[in-house]
N, C-alpha and C positions, 0 to 999 in steps of 0.2 A: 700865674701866681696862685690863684684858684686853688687850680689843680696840685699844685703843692702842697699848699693849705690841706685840702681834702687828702693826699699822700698821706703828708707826717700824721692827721690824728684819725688815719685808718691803720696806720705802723704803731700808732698808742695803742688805742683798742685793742688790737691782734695783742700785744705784747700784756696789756693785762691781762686781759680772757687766758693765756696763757700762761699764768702764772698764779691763777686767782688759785690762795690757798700757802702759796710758797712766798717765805718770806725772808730770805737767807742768800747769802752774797755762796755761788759757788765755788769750791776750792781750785785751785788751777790742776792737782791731780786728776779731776774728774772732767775736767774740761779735755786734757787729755787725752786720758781715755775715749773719749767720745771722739775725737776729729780723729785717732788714730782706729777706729771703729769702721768709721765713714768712709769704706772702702768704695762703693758710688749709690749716686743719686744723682735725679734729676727733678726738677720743678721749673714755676716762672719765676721771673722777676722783674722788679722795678729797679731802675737805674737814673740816680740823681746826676748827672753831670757837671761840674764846674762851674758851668756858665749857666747854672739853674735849667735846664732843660731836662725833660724826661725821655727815659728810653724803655721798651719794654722789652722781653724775650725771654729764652727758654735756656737754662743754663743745664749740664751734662756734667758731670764730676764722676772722676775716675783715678782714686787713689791709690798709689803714690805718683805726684808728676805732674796730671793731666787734669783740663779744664776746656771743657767748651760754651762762648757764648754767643748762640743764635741770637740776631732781634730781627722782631717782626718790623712789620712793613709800616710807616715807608720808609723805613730805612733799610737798608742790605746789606749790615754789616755784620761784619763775623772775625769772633777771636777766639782762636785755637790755642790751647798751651799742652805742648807733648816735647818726649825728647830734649828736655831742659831748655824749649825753645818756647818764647811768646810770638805768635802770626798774627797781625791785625791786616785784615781784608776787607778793602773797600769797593764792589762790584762799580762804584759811579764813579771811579778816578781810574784812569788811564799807568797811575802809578804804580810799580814792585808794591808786595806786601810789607808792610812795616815789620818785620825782624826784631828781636831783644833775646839776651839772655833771660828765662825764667827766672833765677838768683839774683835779678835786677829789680824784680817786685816785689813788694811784697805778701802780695797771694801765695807766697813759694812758701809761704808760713803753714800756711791750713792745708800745702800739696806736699810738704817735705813728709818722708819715708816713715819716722819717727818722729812726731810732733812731742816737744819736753815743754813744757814752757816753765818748768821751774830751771832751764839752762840759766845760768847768770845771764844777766845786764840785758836776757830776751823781752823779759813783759816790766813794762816801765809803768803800768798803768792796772790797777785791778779793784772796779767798785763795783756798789750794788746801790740801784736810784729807788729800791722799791717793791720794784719789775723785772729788773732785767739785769744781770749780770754782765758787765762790760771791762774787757782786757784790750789793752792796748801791748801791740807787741813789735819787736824790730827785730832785727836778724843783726844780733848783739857784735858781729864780726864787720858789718858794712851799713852802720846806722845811717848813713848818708843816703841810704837808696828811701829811705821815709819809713812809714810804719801802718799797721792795719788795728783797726780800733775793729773789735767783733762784741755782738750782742747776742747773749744768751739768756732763755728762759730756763727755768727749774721744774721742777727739782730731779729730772732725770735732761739734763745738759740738750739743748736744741737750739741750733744756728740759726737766727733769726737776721741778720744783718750785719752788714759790716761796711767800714768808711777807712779805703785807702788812703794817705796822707802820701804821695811819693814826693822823690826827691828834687823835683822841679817846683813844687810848692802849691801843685794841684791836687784838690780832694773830686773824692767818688763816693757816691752812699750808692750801695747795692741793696735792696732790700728783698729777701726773700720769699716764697710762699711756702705751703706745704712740701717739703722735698721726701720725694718715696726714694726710698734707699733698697740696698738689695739689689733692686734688677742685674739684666745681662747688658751693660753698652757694650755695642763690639769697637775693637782697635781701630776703626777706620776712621771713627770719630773724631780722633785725638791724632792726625797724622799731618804733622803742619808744613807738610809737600803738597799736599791736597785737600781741600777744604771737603768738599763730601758732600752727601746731603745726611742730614739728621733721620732717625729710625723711624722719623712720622714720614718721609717724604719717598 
């Protein structure tokens, strides 16, 4: 619990220091713009789990479609999203990979080709606390699979966080770090036949 504590008002901090100055709910045109931008990056992150537990690791973004999340030790888990497919790989269970359609999550939001979010009945949700810019979005055709709440800093549009709501009635806060964008991921990353090793390894 601590550790949470210390999480959420290190995720404050980060979010004013980043914004100190800006004081204006961003438009969802420019929010747009920006994720449809975001052709990749990689950074770390912190991952809030459900049952309050923490996860860390190294996330890979490779738009349109693909998402990779390393986590470090001692966990060995790993989820791949290519191919319209989600992998979760569990190296300590003797079990198949867990399998899903990508169009099942809602992450397919911030992976889709064309990100609109002024599509009808997509962002149910769009304030500003101060800080930080926060859309709440669905995938207006299968509201049932849940929805992703994303956080944004200004006043030029930056991913800071986001909390999946899916359709089982489970949340996730992903929290971001620094994402350096531009680089070269190669395709092997995102190949959810084969999990790979990451460009560090």
């Amino acid at each position: 619990m601590r550790l949470l504590t210390s999480l959420a008002l290190g995720a404050a901090v980060a979010l004013t220091t980043a914004t100190a100055g800006w004081a204006d709910k961003l438009p969802l045109g420019s929010i747009s713009s920006y994720l449809n931008g975001l052709t990749t990056a990689k950074g770390e992150f912190t991952q809030i789990n459900g049952d309050g537990t923490i996860s860390t690791g190294t996330i890979y973004i490779k738009r349109p479609g693909r998402v990779r999340f390393e986590y470090n030790a001692p966990e060995t888990g790993l989820v791949v999203a290519g191919s319209n497919t989600v992998v979760i790989y569990d190296t300590k269970s003797n079990q198949p990979p867990e399998t899903y359609p990508l169009s099942r999550t809602p992450l397919s939001i911030i992976l889709a080709r064309n990100v609109d979010l002024s599509r009808a009945r997509m962002v149910t949700g769009h304030n500003f606390d101060g800080t930080a810019t926060t859309v709440t979005a669905q995938d207006p055709d299968n509201p049932q699979y849940g929805n992703i709440q994303m956080k944004f800093t200004g006043p030029q549009p930056e991913l800071r966080q986001w909390i999946i709501n899916d359709g089982n009635g489970s949340q996730t806060t992903v929290v971001l770090g620094e994402l350096q964008k531009g680089g070269n991921l190669p395709n092997r990353l995102f190949d959810v036949g084969s999990p790979g090793s990451s460009v560090n390894r």
